[in-house]
C-alpha positions as CSV (number, residue, x, y, z in Angstrom):
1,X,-12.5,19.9,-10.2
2,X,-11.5,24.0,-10.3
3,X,-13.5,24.8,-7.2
4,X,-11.9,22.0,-4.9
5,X,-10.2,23.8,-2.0
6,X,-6.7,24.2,-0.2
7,X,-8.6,21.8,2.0
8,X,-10.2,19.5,-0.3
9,X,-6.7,19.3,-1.1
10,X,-5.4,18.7,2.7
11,X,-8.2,16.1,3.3
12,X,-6.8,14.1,0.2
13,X,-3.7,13.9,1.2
14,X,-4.7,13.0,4.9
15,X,-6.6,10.1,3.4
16,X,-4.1,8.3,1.3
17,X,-1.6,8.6,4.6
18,X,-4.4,6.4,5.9
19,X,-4.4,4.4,3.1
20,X,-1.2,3.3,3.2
21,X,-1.0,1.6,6.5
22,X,-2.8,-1.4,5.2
23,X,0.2,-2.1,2.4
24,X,0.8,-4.8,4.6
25,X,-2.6,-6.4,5.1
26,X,-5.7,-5.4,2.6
27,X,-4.4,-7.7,-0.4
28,X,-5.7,-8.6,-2.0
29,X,-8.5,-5.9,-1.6
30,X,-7.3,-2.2,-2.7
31,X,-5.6,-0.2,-0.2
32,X,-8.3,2.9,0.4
33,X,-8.8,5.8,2.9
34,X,-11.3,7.9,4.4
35,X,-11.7,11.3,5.8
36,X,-15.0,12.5,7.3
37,X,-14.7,16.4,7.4
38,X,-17.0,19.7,8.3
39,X,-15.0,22.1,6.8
40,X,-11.7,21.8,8.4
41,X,-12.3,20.2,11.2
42,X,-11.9,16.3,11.0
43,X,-14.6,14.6,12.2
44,X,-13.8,10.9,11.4
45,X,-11.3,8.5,9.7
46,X,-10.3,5.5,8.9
47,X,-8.6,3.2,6.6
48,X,-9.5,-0.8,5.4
49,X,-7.8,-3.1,7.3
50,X,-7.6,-6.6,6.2
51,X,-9.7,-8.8,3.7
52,X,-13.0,-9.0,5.0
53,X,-13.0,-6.2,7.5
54,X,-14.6,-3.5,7.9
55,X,-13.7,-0.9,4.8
56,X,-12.3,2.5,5.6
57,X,-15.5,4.6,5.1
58,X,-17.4,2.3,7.6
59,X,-14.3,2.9,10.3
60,X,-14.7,7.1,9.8
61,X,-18.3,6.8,9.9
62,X,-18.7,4.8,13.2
63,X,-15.8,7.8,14.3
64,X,-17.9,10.6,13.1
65,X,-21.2,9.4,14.8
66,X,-24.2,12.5,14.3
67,X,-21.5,15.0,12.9
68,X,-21.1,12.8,9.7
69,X,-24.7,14.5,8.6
70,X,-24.1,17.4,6.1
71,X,-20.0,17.0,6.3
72,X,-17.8,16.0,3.1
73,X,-16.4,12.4,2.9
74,X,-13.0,12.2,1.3
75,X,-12.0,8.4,-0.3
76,X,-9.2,7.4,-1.9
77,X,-11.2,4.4,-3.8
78,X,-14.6,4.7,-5.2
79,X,-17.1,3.6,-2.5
80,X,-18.6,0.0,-3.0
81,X,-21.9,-0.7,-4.2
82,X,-22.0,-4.0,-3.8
83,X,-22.2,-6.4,-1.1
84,X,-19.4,-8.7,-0.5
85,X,-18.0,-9.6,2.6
86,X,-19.2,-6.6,3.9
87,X,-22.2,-4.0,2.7
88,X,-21.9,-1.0,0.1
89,X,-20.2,1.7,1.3
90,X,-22.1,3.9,-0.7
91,X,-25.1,3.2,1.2
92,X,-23.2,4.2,4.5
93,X,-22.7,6.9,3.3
94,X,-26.2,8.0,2.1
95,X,-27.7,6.5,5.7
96,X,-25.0,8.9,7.3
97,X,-26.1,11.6,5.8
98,X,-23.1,13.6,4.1
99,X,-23.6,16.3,1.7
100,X,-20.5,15.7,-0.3
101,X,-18.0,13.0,-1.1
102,X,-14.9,13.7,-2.9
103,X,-13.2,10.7,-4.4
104,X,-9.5,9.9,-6.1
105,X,-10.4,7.9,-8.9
106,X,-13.2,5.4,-10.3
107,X,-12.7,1.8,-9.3
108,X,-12.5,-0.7,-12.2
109,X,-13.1,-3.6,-10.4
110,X,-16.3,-4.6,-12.3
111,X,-18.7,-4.8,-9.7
112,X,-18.4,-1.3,-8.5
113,X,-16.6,0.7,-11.9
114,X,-19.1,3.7,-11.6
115,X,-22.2,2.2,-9.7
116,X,-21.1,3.4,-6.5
117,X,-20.9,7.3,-7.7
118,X,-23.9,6.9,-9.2
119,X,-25.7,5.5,-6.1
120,X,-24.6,8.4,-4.4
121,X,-25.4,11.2,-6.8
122,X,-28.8,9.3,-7.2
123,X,-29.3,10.4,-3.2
124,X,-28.4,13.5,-3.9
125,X,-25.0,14.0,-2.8
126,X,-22.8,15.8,-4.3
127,X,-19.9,14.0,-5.9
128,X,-16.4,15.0,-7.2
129,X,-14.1,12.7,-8.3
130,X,-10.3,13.1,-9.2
131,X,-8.6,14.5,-6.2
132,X,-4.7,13.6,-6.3
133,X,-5.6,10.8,-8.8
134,X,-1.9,9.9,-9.6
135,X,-1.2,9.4,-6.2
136,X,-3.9,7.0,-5.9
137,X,-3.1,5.1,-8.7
138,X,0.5,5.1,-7.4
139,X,-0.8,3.6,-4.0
140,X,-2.4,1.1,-5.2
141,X,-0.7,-0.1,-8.6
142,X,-0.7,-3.4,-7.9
143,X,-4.8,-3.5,-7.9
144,X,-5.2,-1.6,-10.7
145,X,-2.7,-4.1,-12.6
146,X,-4.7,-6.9,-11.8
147,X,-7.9,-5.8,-12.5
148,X,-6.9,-3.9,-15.8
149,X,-4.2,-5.8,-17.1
150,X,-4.9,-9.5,-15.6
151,X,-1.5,-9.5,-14.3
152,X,0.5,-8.8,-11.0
153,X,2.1,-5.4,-10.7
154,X,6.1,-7.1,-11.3
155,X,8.7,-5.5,-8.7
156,X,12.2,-7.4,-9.2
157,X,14.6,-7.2,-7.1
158,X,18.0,-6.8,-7.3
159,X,21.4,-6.0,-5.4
160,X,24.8,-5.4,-7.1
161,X,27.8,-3.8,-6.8
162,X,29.0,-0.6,-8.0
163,X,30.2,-2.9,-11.7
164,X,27.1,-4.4,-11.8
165,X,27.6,-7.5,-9.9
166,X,25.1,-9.8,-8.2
167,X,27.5,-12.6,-7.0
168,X,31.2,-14.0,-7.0
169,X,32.0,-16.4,-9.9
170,X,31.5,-19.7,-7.7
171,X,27.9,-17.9,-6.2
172,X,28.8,-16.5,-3.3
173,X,26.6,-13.4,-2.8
174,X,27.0,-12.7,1.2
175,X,26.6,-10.2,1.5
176,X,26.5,-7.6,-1.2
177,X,24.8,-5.3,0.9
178,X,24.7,-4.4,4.4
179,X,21.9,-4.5,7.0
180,X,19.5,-1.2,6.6
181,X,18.9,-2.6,2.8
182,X,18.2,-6.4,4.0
183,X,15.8,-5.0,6.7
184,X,14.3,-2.5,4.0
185,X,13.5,-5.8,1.6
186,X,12.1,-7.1,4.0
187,X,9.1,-4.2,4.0
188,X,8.8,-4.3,0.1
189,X,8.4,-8.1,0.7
190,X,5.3,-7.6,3.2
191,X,3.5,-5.7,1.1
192,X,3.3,-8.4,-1.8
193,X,0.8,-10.5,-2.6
194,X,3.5,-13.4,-3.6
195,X,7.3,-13.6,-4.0
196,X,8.4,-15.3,-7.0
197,X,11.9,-17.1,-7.4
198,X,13.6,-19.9,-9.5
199,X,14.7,-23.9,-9.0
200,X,18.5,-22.0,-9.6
201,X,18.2,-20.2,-7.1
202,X,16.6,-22.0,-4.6
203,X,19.4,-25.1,-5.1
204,X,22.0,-22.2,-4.9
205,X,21.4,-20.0,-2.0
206,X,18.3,-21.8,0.0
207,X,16.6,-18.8,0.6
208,X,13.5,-19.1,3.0
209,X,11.7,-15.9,1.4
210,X,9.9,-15.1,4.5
211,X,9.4,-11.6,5.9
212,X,10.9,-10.8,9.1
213,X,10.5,-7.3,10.4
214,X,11.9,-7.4,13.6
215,X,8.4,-6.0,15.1
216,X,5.2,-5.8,16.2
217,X,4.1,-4.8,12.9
218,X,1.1,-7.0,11.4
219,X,1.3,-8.6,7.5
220,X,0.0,-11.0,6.1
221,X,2.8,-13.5,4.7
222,X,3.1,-13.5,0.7
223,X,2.3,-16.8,-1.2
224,X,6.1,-18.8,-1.7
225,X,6.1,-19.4,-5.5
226,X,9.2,-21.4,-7.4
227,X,9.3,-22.3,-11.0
228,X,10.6,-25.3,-10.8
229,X,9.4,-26.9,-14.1
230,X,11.2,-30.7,-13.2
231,X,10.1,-30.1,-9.2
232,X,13.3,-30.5,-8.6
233,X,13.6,-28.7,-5.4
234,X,10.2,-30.6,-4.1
235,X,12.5,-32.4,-0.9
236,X,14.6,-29.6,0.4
237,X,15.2,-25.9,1.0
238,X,13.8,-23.4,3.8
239,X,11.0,-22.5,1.2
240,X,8.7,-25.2,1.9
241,X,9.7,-23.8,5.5
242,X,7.5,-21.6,8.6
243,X,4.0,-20.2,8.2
244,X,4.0,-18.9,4.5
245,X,2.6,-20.6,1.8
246,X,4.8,-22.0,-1.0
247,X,3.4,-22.7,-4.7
248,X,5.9,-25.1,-7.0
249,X,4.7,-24.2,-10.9
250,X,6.2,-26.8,-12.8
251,X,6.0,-28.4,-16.6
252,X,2.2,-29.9,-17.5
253,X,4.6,-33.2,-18.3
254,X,5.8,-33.7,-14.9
255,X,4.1,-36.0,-13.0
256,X,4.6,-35.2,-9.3
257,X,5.4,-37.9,-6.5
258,X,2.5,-39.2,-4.4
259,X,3.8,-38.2,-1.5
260,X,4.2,-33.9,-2.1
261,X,2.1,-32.3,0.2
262,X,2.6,-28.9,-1.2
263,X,0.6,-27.1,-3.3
264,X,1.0,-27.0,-7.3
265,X,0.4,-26.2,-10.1
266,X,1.1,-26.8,-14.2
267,X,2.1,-23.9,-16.3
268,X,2.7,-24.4,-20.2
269,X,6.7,-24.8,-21.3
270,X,7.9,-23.0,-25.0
271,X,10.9,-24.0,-25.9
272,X,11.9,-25.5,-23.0
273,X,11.1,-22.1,-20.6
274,X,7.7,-21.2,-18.9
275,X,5.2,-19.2,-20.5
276,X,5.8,-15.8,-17.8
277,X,2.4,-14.9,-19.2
278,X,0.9,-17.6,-18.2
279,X,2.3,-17.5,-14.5
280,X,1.2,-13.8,-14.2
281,X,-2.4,-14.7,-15.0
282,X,-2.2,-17.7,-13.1
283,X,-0.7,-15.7,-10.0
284,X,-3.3,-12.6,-11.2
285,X,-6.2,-15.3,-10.7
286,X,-4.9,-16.6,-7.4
287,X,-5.6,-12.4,-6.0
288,X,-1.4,-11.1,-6.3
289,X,-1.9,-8.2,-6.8
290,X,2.2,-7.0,-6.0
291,X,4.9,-9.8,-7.6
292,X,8.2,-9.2,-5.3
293,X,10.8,-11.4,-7.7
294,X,14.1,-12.3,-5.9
295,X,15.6,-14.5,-8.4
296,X,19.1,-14.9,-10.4
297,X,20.3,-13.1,-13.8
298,X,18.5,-16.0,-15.5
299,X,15.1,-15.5,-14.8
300,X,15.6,-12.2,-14.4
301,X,16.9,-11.2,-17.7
302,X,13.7,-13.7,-19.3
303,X,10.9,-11.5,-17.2
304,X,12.6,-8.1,-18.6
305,X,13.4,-9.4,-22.2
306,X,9.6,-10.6,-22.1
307,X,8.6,-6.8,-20.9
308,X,6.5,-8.1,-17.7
309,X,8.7,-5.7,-15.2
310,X,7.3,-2.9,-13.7
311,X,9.7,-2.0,-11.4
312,X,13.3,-3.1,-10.3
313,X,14.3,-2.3,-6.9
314,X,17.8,-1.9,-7.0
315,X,20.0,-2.1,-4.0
316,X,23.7,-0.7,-5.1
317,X,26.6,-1.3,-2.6
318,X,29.3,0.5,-2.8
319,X,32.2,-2.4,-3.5
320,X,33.8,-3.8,-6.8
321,X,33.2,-7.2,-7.4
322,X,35.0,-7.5,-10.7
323,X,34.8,-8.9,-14.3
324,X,34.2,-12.8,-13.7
325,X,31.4,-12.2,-11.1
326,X,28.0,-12.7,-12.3
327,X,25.9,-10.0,-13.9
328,X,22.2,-8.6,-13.0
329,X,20.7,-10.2,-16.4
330,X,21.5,-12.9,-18.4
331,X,20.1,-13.5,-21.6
332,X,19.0,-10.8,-23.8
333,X,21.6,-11.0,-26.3
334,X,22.0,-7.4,-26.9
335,X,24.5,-6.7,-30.0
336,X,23.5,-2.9,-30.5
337,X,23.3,0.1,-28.6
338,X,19.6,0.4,-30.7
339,X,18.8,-2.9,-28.6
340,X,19.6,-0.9,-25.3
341,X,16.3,-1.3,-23.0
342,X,15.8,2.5,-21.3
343,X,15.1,2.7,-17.6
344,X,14.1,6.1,-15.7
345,X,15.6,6.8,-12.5
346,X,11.6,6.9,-10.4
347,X,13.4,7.7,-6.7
348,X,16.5,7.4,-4.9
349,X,17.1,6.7,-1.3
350,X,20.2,6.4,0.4
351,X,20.2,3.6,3.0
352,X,22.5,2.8,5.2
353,X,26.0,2.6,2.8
354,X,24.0,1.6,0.2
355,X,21.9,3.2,-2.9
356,X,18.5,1.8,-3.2
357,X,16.9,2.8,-6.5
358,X,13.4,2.6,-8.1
359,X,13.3,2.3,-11.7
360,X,11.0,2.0,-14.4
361,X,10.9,1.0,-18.0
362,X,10.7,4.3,-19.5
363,X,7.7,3.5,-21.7
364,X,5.9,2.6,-18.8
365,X,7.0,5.3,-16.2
366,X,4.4,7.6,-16.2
């Protein structure tokens, strides 16, 4: 890695900008970027698309046409070796000719997880690998949780006031905070795989937990799942509502009505509470690669007690809400500051009147 250049450098960092404009549409695939260069002249690029398109080496190869022969390819992801919906990338690349490819990082999804660097270095190109790895892995976390840990990547959300407070004592919670946040959610909620939520809250506030961006932009609308372990909210609510797909997970016990037309599934109960593990590999199985939870104090005080969040987004307004209003987590039964759980403060972003912070368990946040 010592004799990469200011360039090398440059093309990396040109090629994860690509890869980030599919957050919205690649999942469950990775989200990877490519940069066909001669020197510093760009020559091609591209970035995957959707599921079952065309990946992003193929787009900057059709780009760089003849001039791909002897230039340096720069990916975000390990090229493929495999053929899936669409042929190995690494073989692209060989039939195009390039000298050099410069890669991020390995990809451990088990039919590639090495083959395709050595598919190239077998044609004799030369192949580095490593480039701005953190910032690959950061890009596409949700992946590399579900592949490596058999589990979503878990980003709850929450908004609260400046004590802490997620809704009025009777459950009124509109609205906390203003409109720039609401419209940012919506963003973080395109770019998952599913959005998680509970019976509570579903009876309380109705929420349809669609994405609405107010644009042109394209997405592909997250998988609807409640934990409703009775299927108590099976006849009403705007979540069984508009294009996205809703999943009810509910007790083994339960025998659903004849009549429900929408899709389930059974998910073991301990002590009268789902096993969370058990939904994350379910959900991990199903291709989620990013959880967005919206949910109440209850199950979000179970998911960070049982140490499954990654992230919370936290939206803080700046209003006072006041000692009976209800908290951000219920249930761990702290007693000692030795009990405390430690966050670390990842980014801050001031939208609108509001805070919006990213935060991380620290054991977890690097």
């Amino acid at each position: 890695m010592s004799d990469l250049t200011a360039t090398d450098h440059a093309m990396m960092a040109q090629a994860l900008r690509l890869a980030a404009r599919g957050a919205f549409t690649t999942k469950p695939n990775p989200m990877v970027g490519c940069v066909v260069a001669r020197g510093d002249e760009v020559v091609g690029e591209g970035w995957h698309q959707r599921q079952g398109g065309p990946h992003a080496e193929v787009f900057a190869l059709q780009a760089a046409g003849e001039r791909a022969k002897g230039a340096t390819a720069y990916v975000t992801l390990e090229p493929c070796a495999h053929t899936g919906r669409t042929g190995p990338c690494a073989d692209a690349l060989v039939a195009a000719g390039v000298s050099r490819v410069v890669a991020a990082m390995r990809d451990p999804f088990p039919q590639v997880d090495g083959a395709g660097f050595a598919r190239l270095r077998d044609a004799g190109i030369d192949v580095a690998v490593g480039l701005m790895e953190a910032q690959a892995r950061a890009l596409n976390a949700g992946f590399l949780s579900r592949v490596g840990r058999g589990r979503p990547w878990v980003r709850v959300k929450l908004a609260c006031s400046l004590d802490g407070r997620t809704a009025m004592g009777n459950g009124d919670s509109k609205w906390i905070t203003g409109d720039a946040a609401r419209a940012d959610v919506m963003r973080w909620r395109a770019r998952a795989g599913a959005i998680l939520t509970g019976a509570g809250t579903v009876l309380a506030d109705d929420p349809s937990l669609t994405v609405r961006l107010g644009d042109d932009t394209p997405f592909v609308p997250p998988l609807r799942v409640v934990l409703d372990p009775g299927l108590a909210t099976i006849a009403r609510g705007k979540v069984r509502e508009g294009d996205a797909p809703t999943l009810y997970l509910h007790a083994p016990d339960i025998k659903p009505p004849r009549e429900l037309a929408a899709e389930r599934a059974a998910v073991p109960v301990r002590a009268g509470v789902f096993d969370l593990d058990a939904v994350m590999a379910l959900l991990a199985q199903r291709g989620v690669n990013e959880l967005h939870v919206e949910t109440g104090a209850t199950l979000a005080g179970a998911l960070l007690k049982s140490g499954l969040v990654d992230e919370l987004l936290l939206y803080v307004a700046p209003v006072v809400m006041g000692e009976k209003a209800r908290p951000l987590f219920d249930g761990l039964g702290f007693t000692e500051m030795a009990q405390r759980l430690h966050m670390q403060v990842v980014e801050t972003l001031r939208i609108g009147d509001d805070l919006r912070l990213m935060l991380r368990p620290a054991a977890a946040a690097g």
